[in-house]
PyMOL Python script that loads the backbone (N, CA, C, O; Angstrom):
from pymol import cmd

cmd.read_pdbstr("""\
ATOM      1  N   UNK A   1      56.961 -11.975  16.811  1.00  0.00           N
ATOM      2  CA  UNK A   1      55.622 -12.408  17.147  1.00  0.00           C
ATOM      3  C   UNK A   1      54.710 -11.190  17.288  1.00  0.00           C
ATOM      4  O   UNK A   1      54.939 -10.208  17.994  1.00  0.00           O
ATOM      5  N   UNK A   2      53.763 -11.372  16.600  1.00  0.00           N
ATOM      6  CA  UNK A   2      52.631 -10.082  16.682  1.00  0.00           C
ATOM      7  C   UNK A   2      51.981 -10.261  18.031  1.00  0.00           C
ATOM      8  O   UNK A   2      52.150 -11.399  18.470  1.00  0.00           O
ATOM      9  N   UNK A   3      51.286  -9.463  18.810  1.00  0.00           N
ATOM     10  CA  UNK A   3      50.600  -9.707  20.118  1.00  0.00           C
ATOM     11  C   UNK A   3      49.223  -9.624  19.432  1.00  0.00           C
ATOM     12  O   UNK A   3      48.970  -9.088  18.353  1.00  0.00           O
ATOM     13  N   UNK A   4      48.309 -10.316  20.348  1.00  0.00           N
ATOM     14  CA  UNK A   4      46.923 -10.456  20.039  1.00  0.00           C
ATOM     15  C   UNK A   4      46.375  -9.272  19.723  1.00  0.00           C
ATOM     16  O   UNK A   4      45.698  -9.300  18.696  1.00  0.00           O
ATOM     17  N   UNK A   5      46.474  -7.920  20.450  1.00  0.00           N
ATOM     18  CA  UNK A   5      45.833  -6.480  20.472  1.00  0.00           C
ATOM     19  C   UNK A   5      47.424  -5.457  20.079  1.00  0.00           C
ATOM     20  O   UNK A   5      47.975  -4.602  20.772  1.00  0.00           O
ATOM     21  N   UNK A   6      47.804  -6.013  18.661  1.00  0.00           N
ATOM     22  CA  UNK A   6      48.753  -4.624  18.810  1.00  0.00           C
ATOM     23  C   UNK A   6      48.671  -3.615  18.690  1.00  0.00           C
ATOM     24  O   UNK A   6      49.738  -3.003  18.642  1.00  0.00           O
ATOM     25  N   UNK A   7      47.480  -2.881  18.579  1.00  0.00           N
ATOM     26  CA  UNK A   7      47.121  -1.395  18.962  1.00  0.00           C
ATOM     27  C   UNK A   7      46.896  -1.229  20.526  1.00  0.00           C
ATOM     28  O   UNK A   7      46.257  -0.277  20.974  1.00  0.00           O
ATOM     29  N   UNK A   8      47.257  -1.860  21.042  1.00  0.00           N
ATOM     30  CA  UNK A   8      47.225  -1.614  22.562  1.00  0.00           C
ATOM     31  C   UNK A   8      48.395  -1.684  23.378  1.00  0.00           C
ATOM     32  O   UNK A   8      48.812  -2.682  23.966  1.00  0.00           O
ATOM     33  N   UNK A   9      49.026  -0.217  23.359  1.00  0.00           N
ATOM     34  CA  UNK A   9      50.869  -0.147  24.101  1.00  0.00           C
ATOM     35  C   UNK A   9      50.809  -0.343  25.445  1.00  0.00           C
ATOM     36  O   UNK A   9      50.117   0.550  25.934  1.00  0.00           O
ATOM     37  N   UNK A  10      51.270  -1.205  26.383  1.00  0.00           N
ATOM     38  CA  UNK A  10      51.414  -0.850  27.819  1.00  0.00           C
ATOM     39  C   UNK A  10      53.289  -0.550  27.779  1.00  0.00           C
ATOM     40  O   UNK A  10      54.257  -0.982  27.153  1.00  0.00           O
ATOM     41  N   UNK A  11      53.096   0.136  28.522  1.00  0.00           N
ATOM     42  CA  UNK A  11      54.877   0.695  29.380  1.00  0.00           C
ATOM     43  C   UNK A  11      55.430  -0.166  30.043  1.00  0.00           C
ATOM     44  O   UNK A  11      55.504   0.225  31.208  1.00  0.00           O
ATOM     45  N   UNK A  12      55.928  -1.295  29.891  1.00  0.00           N
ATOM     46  CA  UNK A  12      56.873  -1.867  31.044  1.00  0.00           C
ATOM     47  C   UNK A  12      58.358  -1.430  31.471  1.00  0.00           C
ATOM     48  O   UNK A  12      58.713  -1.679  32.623  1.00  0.00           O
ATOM     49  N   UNK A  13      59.075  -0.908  30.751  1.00  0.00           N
ATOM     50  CA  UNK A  13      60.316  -0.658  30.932  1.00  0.00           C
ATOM     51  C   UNK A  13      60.314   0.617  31.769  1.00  0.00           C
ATOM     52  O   UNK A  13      59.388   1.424  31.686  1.00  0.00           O
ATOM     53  N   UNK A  14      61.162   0.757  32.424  1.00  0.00           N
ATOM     54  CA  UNK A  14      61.187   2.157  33.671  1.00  0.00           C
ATOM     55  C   UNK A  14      59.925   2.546  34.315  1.00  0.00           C
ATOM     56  O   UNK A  14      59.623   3.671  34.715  1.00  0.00           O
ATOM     57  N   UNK A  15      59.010   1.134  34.377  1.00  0.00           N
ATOM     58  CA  UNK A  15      58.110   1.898  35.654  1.00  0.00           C
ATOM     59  C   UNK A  15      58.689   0.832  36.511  1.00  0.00           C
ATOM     60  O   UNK A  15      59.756   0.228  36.401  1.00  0.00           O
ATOM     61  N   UNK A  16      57.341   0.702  37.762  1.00  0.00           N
ATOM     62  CA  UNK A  16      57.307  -0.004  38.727  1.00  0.00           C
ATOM     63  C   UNK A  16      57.254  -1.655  38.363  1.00  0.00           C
ATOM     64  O   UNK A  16      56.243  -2.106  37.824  1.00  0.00           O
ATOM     65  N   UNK A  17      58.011  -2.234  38.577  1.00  0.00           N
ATOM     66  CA  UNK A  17      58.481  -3.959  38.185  1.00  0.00           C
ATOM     67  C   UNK A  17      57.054  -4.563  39.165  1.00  0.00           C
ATOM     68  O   UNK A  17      56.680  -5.595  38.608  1.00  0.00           O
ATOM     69  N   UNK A  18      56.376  -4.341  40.104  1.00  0.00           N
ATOM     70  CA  UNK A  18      55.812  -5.029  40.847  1.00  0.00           C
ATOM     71  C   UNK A  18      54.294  -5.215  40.399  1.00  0.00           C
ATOM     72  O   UNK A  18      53.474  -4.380  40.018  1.00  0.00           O
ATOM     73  N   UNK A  19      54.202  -6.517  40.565  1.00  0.00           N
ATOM     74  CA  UNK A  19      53.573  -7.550  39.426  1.00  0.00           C
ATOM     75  C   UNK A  19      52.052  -6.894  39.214  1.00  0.00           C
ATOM     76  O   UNK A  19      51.517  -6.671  38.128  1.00  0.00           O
ATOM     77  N   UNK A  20      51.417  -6.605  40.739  1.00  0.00           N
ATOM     78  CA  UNK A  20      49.979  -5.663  40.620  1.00  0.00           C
ATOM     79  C   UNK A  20      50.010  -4.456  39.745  1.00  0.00           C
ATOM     80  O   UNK A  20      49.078  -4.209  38.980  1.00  0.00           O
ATOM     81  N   UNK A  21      51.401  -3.461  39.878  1.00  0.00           N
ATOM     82  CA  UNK A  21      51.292  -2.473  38.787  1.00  0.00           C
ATOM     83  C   UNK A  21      51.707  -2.930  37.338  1.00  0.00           C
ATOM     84  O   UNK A  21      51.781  -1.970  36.571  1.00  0.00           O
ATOM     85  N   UNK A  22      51.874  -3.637  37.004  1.00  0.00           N
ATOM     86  CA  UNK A  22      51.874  -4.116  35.740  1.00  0.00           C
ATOM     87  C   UNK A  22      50.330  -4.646  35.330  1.00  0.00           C
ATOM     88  O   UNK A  22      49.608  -4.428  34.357  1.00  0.00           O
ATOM     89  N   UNK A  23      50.161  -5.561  36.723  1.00  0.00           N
ATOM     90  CA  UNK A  23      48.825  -6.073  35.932  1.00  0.00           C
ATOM     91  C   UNK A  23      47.556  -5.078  35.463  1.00  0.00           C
ATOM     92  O   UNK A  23      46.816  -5.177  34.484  1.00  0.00           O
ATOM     93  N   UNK A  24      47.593  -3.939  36.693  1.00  0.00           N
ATOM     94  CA  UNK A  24      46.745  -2.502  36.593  1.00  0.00           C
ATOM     95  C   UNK A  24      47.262  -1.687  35.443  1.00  0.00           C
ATOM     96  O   UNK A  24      46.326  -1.031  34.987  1.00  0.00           O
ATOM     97  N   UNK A  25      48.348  -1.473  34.813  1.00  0.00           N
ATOM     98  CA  UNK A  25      48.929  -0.729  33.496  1.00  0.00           C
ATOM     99  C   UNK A  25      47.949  -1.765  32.343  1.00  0.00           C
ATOM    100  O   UNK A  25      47.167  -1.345  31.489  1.00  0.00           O
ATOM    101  N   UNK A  26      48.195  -2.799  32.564  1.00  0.00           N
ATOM    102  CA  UNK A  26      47.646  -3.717  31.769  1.00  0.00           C
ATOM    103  C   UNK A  26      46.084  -3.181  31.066  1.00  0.00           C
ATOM    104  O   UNK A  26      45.755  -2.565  30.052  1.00  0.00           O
ATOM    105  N   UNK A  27      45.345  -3.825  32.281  1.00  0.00           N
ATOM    106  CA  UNK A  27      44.256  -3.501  32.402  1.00  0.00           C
ATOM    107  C   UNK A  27      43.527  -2.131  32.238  1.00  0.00           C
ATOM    108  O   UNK A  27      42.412  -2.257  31.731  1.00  0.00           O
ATOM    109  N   UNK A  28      43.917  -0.754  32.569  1.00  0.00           N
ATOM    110  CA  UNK A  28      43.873   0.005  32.077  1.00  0.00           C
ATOM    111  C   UNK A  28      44.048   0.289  30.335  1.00  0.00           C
ATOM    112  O   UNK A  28      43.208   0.909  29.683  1.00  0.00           O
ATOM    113  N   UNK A  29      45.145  -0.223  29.833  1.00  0.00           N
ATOM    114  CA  UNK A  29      45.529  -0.195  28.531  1.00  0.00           C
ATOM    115  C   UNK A  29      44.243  -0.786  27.656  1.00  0.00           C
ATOM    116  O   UNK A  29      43.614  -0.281  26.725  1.00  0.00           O
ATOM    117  N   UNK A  30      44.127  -1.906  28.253  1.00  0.00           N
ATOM    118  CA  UNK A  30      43.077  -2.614  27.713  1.00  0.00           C
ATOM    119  C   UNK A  30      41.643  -1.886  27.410  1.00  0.00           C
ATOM    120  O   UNK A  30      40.964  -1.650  26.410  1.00  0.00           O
ATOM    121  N   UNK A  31      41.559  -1.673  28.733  1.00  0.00           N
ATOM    122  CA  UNK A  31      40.076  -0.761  28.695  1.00  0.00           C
ATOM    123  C   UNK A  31      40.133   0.609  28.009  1.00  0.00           C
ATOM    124  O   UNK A  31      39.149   1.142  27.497  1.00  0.00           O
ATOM    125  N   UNK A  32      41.372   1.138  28.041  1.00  0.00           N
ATOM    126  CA  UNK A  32      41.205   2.609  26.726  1.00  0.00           C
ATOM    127  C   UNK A  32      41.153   1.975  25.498  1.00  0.00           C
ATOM    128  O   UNK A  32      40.478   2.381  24.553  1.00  0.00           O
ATOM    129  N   UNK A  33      41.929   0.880  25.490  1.00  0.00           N
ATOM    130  CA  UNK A  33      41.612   0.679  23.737  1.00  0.00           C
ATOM    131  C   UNK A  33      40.211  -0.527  23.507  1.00  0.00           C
ATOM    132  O   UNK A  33      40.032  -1.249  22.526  1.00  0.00           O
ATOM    133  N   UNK A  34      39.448  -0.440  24.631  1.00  0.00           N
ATOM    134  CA  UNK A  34      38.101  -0.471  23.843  1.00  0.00           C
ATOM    135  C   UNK A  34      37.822  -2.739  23.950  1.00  0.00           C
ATOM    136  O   UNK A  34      37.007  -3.473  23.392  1.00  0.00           O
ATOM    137  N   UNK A  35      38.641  -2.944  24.651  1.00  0.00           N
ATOM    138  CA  UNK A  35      38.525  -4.540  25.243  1.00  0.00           C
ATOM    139  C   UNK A  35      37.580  -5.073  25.698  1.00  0.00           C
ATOM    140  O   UNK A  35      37.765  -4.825  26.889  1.00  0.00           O
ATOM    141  N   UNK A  36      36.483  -5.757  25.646  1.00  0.00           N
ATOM    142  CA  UNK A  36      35.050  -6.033  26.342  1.00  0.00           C
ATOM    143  C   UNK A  36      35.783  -6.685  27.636  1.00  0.00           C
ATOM    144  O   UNK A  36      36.930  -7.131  27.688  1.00  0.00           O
ATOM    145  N   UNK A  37      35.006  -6.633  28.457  1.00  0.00           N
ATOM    146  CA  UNK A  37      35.041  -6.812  30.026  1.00  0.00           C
ATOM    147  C   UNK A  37      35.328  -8.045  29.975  1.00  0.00           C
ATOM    148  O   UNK A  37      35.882  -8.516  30.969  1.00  0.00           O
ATOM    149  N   UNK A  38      35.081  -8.826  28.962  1.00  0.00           N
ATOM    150  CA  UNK A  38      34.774 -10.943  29.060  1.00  0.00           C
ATOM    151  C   UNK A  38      36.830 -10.918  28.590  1.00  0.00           C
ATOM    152  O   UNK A  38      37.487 -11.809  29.130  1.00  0.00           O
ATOM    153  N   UNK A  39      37.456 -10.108  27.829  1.00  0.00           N
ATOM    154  CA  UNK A  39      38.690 -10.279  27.580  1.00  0.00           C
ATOM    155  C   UNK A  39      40.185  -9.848  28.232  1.00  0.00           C
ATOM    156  O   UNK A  39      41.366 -10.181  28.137  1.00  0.00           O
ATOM    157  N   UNK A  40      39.355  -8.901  28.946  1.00  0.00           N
ATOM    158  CA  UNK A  40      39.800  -8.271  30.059  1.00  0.00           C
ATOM    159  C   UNK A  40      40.352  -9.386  30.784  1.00  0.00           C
ATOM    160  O   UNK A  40      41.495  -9.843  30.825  1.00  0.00           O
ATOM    161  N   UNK A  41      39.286  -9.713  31.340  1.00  0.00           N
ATOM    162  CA  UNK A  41      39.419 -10.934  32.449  1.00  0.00           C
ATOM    163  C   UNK A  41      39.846 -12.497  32.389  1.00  0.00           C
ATOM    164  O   UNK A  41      39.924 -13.281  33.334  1.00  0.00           O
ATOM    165  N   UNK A  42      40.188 -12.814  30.532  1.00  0.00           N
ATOM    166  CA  UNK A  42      40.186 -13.745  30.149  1.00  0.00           C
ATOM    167  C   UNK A  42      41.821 -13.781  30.157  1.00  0.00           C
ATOM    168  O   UNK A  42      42.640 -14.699  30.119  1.00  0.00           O
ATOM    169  N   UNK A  43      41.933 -12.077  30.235  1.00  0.00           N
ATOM    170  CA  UNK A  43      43.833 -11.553  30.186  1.00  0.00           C
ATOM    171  C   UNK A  43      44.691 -12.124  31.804  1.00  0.00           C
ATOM    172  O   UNK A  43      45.631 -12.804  32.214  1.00  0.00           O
ATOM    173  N   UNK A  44      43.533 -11.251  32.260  1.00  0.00           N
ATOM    174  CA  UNK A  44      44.145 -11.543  33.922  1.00  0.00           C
ATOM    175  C   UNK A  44      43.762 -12.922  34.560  1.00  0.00           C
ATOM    176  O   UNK A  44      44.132 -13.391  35.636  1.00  0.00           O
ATOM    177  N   UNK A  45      43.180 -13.286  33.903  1.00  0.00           N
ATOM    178  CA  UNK A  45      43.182 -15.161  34.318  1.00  0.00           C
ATOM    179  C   UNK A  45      44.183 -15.723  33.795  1.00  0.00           C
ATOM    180  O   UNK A  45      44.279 -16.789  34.403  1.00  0.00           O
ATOM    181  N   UNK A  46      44.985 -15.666  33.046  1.00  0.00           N
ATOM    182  CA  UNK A  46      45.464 -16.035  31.900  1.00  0.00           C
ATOM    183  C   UNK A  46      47.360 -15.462  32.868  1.00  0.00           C
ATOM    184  O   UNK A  46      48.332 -16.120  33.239  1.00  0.00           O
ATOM    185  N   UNK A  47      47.061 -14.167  32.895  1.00  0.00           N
ATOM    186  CA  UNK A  47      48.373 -13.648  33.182  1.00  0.00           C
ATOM    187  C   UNK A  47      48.615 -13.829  34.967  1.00  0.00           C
ATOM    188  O   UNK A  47      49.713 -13.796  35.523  1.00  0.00           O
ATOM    189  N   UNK A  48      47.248 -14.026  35.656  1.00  0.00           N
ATOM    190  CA  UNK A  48      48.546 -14.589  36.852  1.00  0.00           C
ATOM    191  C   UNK A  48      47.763 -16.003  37.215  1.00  0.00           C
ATOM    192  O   UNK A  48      46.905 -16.283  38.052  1.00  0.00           O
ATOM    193  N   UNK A  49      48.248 -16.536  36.505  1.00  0.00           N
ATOM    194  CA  UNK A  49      48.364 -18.352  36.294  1.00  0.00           C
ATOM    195  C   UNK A  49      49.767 -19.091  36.611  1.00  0.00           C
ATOM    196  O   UNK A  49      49.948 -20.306  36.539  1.00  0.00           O
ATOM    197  N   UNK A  50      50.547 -18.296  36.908  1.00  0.00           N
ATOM    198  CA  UNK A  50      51.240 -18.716  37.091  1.00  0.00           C
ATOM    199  C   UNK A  50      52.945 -17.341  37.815  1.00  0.00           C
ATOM    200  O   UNK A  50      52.557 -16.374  38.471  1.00  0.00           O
ATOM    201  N   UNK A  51      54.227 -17.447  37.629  1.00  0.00           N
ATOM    202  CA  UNK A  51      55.071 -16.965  38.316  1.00  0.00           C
ATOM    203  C   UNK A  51      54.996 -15.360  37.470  1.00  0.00           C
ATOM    204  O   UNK A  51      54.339 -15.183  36.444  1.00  0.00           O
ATOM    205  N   UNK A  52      55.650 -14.508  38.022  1.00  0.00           N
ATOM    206  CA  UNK A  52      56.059 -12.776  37.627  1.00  0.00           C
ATOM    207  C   UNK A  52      56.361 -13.110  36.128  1.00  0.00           C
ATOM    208  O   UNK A  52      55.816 -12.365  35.314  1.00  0.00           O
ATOM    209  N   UNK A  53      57.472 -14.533  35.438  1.00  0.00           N
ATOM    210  CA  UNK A  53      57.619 -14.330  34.777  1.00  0.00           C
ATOM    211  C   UNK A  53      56.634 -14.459  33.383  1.00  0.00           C
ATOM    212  O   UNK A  53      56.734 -13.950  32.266  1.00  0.00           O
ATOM    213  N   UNK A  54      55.675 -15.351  33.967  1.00  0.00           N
ATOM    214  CA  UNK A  54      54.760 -15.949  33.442  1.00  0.00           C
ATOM    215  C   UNK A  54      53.279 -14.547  32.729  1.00  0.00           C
ATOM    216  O   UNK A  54      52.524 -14.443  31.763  1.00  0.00           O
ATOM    217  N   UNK A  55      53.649 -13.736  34.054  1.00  0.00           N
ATOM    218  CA  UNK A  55      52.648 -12.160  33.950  1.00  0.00           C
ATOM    219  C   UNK A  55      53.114 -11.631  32.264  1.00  0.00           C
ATOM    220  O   UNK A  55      52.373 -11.423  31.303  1.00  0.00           O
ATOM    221  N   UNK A  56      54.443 -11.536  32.356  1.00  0.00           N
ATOM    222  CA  UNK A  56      54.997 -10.789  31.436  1.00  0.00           C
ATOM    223  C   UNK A  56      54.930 -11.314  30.234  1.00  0.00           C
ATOM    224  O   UNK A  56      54.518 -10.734  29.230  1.00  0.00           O
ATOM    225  N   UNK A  57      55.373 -12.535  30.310  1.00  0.00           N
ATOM    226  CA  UNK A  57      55.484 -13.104  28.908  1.00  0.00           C
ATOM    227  C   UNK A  57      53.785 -12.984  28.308  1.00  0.00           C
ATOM    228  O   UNK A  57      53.551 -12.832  27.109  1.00  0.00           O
ATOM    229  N   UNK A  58      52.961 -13.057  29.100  1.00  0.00           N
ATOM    230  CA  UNK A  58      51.710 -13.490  28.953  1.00  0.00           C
ATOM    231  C   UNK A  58      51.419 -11.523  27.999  1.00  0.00           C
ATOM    232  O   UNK A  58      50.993 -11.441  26.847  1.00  0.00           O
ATOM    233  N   UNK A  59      51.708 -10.522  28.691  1.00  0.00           N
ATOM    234  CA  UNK A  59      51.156  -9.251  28.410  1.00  0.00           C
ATOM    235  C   UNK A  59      51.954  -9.110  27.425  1.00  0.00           C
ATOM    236  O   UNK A  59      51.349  -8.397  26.624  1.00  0.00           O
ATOM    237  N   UNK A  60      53.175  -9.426  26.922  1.00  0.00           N
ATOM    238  CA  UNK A  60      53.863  -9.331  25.622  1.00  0.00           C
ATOM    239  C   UNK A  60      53.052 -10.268  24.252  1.00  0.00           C
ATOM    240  O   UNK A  60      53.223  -9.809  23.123  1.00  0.00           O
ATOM    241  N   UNK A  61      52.545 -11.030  24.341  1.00  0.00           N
ATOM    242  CA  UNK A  61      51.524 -11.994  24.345  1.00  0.00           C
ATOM    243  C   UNK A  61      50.189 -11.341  23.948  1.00  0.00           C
ATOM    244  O   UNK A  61      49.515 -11.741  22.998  1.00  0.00           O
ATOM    245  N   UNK A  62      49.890 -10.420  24.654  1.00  0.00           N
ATOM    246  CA  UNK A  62      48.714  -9.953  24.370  1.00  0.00           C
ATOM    247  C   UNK A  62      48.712  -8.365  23.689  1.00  0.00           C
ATOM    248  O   UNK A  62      47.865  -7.945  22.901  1.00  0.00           O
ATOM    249  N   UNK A  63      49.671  -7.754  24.114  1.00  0.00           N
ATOM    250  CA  UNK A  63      49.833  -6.323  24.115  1.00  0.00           C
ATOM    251  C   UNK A  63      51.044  -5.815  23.102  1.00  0.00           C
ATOM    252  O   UNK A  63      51.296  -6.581  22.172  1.00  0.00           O
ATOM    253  N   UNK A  64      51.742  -4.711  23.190  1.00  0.00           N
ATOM    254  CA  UNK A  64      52.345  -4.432  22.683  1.00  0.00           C
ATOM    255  C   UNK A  64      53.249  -3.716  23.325  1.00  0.00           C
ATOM    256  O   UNK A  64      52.881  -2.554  23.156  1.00  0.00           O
ATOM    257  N   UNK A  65      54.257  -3.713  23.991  1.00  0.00           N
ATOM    258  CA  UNK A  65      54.463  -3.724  24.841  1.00  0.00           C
ATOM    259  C   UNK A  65      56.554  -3.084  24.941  1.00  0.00           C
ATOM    260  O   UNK A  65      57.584  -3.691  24.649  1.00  0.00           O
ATOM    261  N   UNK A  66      56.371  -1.975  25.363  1.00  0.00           N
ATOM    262  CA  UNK A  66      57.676  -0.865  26.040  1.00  0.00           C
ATOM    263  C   UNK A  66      58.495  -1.249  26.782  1.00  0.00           C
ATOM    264  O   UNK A  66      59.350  -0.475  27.212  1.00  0.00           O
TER     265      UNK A  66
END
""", "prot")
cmd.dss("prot")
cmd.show_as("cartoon", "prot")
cmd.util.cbc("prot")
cmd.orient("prot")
């Protein structure tokens, strides 16, 4: 499955598992590679809608993702 922005890498593997630093890796990622503010937020509405596992699947989903 291609992610929506695959020029946009976030790190998940060997950092911090806890769900705010993922969502902030996220979001950061987003905003270096140039994301308008309306998609940003359309991410993080989107990604905690629901459980931790739900975050992830959602940023694999969107990102491209380590």
């Amino acid at each position: 499955m291609t992610p929506k922005h695959p020029s946009i890498t976030v790190q998940l593997t060997g950092e911090d598992g806890n769900a705010f630093a993922i969502l902030g890796r996220c979001k950061q990622a987003a905003q270096a590679g140039g994301l308008a503010k309306a998609d940003i937020d359309a991410f993080l509405t989107e990604a905690t809608a629901g459980d931790y596992d739900h975050l992830l699947q959602t940023a694999m989903r969107w990102f491209d993702t380590q």
